[in-house]
C-alpha positions as CSV (number, residue, x, y, z in Angstrom):
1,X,-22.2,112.9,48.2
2,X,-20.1,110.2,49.8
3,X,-17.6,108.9,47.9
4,X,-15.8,105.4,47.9
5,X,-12.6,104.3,46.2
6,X,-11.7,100.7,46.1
7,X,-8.7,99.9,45.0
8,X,-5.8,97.1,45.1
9,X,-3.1,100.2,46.5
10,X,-4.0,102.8,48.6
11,X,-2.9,106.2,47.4
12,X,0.4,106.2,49.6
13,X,1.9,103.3,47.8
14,X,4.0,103.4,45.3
15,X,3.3,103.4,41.3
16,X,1.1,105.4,38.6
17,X,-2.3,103.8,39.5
18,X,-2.1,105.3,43.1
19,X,-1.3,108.7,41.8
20,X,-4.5,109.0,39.4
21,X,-6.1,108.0,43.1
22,X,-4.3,110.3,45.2
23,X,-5.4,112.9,42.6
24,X,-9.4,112.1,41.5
25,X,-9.6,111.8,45.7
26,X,-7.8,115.6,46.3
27,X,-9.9,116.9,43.8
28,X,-13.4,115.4,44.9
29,X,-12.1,116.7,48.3
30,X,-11.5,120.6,46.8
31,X,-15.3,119.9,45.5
32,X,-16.9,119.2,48.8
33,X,-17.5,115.8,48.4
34,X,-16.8,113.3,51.3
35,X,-14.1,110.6,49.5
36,X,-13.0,107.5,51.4
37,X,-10.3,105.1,50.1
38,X,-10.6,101.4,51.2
39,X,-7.4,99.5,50.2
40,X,-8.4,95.6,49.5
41,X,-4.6,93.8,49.9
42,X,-3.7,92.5,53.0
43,X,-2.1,94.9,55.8
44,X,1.3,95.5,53.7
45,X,3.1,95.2,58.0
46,X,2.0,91.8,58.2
47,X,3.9,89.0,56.9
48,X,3.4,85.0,56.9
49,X,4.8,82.2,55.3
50,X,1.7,81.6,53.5
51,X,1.7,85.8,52.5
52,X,5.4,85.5,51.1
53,X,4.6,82.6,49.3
54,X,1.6,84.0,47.5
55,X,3.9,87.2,46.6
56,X,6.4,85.3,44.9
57,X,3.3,83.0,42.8
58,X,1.0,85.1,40.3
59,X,-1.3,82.2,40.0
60,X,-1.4,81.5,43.3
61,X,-2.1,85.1,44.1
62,X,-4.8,84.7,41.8
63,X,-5.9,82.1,43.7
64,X,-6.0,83.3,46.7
65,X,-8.0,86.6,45.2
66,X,-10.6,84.0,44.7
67,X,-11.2,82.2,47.4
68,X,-10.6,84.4,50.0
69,X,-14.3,85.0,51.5
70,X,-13.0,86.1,55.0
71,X,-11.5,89.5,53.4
72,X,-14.1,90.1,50.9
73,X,-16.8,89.8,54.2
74,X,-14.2,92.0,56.2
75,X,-14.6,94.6,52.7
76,X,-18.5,94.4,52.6
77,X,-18.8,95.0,56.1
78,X,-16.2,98.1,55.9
79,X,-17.7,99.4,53.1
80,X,-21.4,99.0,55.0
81,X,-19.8,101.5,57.6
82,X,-19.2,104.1,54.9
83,X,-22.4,103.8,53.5
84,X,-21.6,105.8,49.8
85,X,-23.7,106.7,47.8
86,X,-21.7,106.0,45.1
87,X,-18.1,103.6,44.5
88,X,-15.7,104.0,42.0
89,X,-13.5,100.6,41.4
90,X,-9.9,101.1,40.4
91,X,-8.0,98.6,38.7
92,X,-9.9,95.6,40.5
93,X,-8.7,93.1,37.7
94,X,-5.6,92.3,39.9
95,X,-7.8,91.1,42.9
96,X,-11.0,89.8,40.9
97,X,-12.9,88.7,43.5
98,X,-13.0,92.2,45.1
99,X,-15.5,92.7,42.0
100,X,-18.2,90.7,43.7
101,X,-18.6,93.6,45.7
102,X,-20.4,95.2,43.0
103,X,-23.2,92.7,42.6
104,X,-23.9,93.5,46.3
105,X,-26.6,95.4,47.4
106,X,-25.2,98.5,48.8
107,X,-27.7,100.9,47.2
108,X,-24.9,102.8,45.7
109,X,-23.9,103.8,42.0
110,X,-21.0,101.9,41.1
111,X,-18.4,102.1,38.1
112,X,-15.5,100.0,37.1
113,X,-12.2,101.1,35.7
114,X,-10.2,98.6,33.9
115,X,-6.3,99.4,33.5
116,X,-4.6,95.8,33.7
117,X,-6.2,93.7,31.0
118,X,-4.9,90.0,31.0
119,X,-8.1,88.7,32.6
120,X,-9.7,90.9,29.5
121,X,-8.0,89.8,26.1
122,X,-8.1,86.7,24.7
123,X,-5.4,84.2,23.3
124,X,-4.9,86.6,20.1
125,X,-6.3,90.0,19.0
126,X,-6.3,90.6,15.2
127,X,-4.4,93.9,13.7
128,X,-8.2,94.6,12.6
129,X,-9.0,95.3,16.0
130,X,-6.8,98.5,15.6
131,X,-6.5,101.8,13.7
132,X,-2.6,101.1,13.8
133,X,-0.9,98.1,12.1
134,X,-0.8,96.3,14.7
135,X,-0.8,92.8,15.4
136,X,0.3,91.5,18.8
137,X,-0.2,88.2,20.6
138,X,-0.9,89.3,24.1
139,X,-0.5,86.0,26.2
140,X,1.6,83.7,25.8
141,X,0.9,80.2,24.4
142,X,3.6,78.8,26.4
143,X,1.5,79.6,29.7
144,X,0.7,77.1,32.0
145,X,-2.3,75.4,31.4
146,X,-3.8,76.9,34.7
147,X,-2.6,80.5,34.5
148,X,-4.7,80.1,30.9
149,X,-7.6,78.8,32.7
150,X,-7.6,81.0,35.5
151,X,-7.5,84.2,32.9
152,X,-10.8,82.6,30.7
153,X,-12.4,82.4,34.0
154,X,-11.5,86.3,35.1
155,X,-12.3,86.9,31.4
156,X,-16.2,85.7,31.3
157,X,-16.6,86.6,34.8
158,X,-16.1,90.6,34.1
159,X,-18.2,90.1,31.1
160,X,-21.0,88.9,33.3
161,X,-19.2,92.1,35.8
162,X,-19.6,94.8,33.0
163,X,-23.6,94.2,32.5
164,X,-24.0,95.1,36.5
165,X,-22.2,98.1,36.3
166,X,-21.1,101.3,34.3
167,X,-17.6,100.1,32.7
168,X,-15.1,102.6,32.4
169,X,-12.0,102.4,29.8
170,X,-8.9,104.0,30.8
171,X,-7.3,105.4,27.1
172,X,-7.7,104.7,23.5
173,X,-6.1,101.5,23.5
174,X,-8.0,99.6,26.5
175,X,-11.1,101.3,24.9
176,X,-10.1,98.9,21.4
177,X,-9.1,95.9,23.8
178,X,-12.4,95.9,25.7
179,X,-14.8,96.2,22.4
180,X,-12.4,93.9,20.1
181,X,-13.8,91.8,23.6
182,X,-17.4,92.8,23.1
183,X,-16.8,94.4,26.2
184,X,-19.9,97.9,26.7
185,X,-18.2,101.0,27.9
186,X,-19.5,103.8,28.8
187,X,-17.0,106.2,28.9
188,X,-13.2,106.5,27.9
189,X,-11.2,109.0,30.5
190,X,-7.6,109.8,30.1
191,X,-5.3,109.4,33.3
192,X,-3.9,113.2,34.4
193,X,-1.2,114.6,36.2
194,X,-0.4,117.7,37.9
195,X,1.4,120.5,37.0
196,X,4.8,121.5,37.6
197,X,6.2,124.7,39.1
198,X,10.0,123.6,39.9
199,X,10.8,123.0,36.1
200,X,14.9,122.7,36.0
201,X,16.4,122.1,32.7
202,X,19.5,123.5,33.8
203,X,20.5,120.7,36.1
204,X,19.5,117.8,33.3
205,X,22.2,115.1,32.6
206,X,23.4,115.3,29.4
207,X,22.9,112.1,27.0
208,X,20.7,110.6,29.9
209,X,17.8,107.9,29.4
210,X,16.0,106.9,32.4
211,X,13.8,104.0,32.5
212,X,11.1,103.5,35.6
213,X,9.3,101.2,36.6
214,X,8.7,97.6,38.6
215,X,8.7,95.4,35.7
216,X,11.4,94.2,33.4
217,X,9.0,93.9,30.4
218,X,8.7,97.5,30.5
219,X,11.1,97.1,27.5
220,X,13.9,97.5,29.9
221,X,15.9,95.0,27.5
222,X,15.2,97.2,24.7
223,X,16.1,100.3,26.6
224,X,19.7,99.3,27.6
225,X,20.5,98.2,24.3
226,X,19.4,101.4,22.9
227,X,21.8,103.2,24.9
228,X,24.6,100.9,24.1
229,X,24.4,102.1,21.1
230,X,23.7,105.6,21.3
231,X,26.7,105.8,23.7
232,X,24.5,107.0,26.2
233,X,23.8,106.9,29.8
234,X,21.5,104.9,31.8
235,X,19.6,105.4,34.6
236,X,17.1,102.9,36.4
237,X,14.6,103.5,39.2
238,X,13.1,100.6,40.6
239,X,13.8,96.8,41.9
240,X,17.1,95.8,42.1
241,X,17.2,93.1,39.4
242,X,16.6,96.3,37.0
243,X,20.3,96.5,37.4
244,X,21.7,93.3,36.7
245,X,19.3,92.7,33.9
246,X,20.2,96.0,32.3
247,X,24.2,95.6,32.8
248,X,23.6,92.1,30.3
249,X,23.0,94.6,27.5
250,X,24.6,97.8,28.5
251,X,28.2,98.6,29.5
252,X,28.2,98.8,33.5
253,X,30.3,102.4,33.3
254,X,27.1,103.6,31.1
255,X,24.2,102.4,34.3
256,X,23.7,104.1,37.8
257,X,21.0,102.4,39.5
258,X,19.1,104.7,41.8
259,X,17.2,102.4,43.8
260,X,13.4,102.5,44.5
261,X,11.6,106.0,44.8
262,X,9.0,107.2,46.3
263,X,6.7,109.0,43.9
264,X,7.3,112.7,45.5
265,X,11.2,112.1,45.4
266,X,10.9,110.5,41.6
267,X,9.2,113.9,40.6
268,X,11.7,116.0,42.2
269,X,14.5,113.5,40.1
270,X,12.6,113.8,36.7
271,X,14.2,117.1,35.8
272,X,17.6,115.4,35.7
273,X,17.0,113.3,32.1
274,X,16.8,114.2,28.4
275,X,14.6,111.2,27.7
276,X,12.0,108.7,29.7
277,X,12.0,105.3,27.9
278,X,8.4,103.5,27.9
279,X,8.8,100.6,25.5
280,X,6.5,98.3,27.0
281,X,5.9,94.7,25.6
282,X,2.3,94.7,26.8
283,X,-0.3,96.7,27.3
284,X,0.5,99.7,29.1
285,X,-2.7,102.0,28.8
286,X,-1.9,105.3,30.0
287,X,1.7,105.1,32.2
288,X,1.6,108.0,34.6
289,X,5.6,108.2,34.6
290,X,5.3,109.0,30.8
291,X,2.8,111.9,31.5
292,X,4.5,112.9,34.3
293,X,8.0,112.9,32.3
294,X,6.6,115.3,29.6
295,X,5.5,117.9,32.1
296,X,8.7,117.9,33.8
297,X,10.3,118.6,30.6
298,X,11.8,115.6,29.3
299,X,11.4,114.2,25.7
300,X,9.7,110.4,26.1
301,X,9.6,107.0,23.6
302,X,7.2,104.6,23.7
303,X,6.1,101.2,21.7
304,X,2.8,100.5,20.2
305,X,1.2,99.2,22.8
306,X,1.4,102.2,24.9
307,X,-1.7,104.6,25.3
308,X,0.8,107.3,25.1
309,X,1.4,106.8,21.4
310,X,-1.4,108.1,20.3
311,X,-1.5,111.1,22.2
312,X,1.6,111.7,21.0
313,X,1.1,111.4,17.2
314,X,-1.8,113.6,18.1
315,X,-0.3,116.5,18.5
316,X,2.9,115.4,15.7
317,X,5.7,113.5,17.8
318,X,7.3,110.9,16.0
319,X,9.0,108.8,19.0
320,X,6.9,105.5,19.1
321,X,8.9,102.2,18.2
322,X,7.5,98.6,17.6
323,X,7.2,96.2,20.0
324,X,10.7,94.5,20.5
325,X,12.5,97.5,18.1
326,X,15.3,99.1,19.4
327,X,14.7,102.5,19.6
328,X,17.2,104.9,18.6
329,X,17.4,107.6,21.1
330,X,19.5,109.9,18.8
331,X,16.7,110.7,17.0
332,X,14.5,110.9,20.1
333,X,16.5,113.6,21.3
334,X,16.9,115.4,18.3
335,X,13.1,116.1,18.5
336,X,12.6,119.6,19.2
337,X,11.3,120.4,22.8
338,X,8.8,123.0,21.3
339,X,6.4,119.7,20.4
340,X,6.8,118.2,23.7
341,X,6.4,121.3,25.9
342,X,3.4,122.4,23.4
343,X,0.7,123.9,25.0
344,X,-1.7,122.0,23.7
345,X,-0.4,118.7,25.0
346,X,0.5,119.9,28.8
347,X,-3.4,121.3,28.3
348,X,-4.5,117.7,27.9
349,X,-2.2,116.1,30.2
350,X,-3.0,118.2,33.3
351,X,-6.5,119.6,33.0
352,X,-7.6,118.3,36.1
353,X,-11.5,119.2,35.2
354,X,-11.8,116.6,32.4
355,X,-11.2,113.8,34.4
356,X,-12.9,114.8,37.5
357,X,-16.0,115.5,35.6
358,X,-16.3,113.1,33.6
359,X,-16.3,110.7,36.6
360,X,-18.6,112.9,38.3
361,X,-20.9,112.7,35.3
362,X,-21.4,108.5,36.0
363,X,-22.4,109.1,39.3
364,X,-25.1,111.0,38.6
């Protein structure tokens, strides 16, 4: 069978989405199958005034996702070459248009996995939508008019999207976002990581909190005063405004700012903290750094709105916050390791098989 992923990233760049890629792709590859990976950005080496412009815009990035029918023909004649007999559509909400590709007629099985969800939600989702107590306004009212327009327009548009094809939910809590959306799915999978074989707890910093990421409403604000606090250390991987932002809640003698990571050289760094801080302000379904923390030994926290938390009270781990809470990394770390390093839990992180087959299982 050939196999094609589209995807916003390709599985070299940076970020969790590209390493669920990296890994579905190796593993179709250790089945046999023939996998090609088809990026749909621009070439990452070019640069304009027009490109630079759009990377510094969200709406206008939308925009150009849109109408952009030169790249999109570019894609369908690509993905003509291939010829698969089936495609599997990562995280397309970010470039919507790429989704037209589906409707095509490429005489091949195609499903859809959804992992950022503004163009999914609407205004407000009610606490009833959840088996938590949770009640969360997901976009802000004070939005542009446009940016609010543009979303109801991605928003009906994938409705229409998810009749055409088999609609895939990536964790429990996109799975509630999509059908509180009257949103069909067909399947919920899990993300997955691999293993580890070069676990060191000797070398860990002691009192250390690391927080990862691209975004400063990872709960980065959250995180730093949390460590204040505790009388902790902080460490940040990622963009350099990570650092200034964190250093306007935290001490500057309690952050060292690492810089950005690749994923291989982040792995390799995980070993060195006590505790991984997830407290995301949105949506975060299924955050590979979290998954990827816990099998390299390190204890993790994470707010409501992070798939995570529920595979965590799962198996007894009481280290989810609220949105906006402080969380109070004393306690975090006084959580025995036994619960984190469980087997049960690393079983359902890493088992490679679930995922794969399950996917596998769509195609047929």
């Amino acid at each position: 069978m050939r196999i094609l992923i589209l995807s916003d990233y390709s599985s070299e760049s940076p970020g969790g989405a590209q390493v669920i890629i990296r890994l579905f792709a190796e593993s179709l590859r250790r089945q046999d199958f023939q996998v090609f990976e088809v990026n749909t950005t621009f070439d990452p080496n070019r640069s304009s005034v027009i490109q630079n412009l759009l990377a510094n815009s969200n709406l206008l990035r939308e925009l150009r996702s849109v109408i952009n029918p030169g790249a999109l023909l570019k894609l369908q004649r690509r993905i003509r070459e291939i010829k698969p007999d089936a495609i599997w559509v990562h995280n397309v909400n970010n470039y919507w248009s790429w989704s037209s590709l589906l409707i095509s007629k490429f005489n091949a099985r195609t499903i859809l996995t959804c992992h950022e969800l503004s163009a999914i939600s609407n205004l407000k989702l009610k606490k009833s939508h959840f088996d938590s107590n949770l009640e969360l306004v997901y976009m802000s009212l004070d939005m542009s008019l446009p940016t609010v327009l543009l979303l109801k327009m991605k928003h009906f548009y994938l409705r229409f999207l998810f009749k055409q094809v088999r609609a895939v939910a990536i964790g429990e809590i996109c799975q509630d976002v999509l059908e509180a959306n009257d949103f069909r799915i067909t399947v919920r999978i899990p993300n997955r990581v691999e293993g580890c074989t070069h676990l060191d707890t000797q070398s860990r910093e002691p009192d250390s909190v690391l927080f990862a990421g691209r975004l400063i409403e990872k709960g980065l604000r959250e995180t730093a005063i949390g460590v204040e606090q505790a009388g902790m250390r902080l460490f940040l991987i990622g963009p350099p405004e990570l650092h200034s932002e964190a250093l306007q809640y935290c001490a500057a003698e309690r952050v060292e700012y690492l810089g950005i990571k690749p994923n291989q050289e982040l792995l390799l760094l995980l070993h060195k903290f006590e505790i991984v801080s997830l407290c995301s302000q949105s949506f975060d379904n299924y955050p590979t750094i979290g998954l990827e923390a816990i099998v390299h030994g390190c204890k993790i926290v994470t707010s409501e709105v992070t798939g995570l938390s529920r595979l965590l009270v799962r198996h007894g781990i009481d280290s989810t916050v609220r949105v906006g809470e402080i969380p109070v990394f004393r306690d975090i770390q006084a959580i025995p390791n036994e619960l984190f390093q469980s087997r049960k839990l690393l079983q359902e992180i890493i088992d490679p098989t679930v995922t794969v087959d399950s996917y596998l299982s769509l195609f047929d």
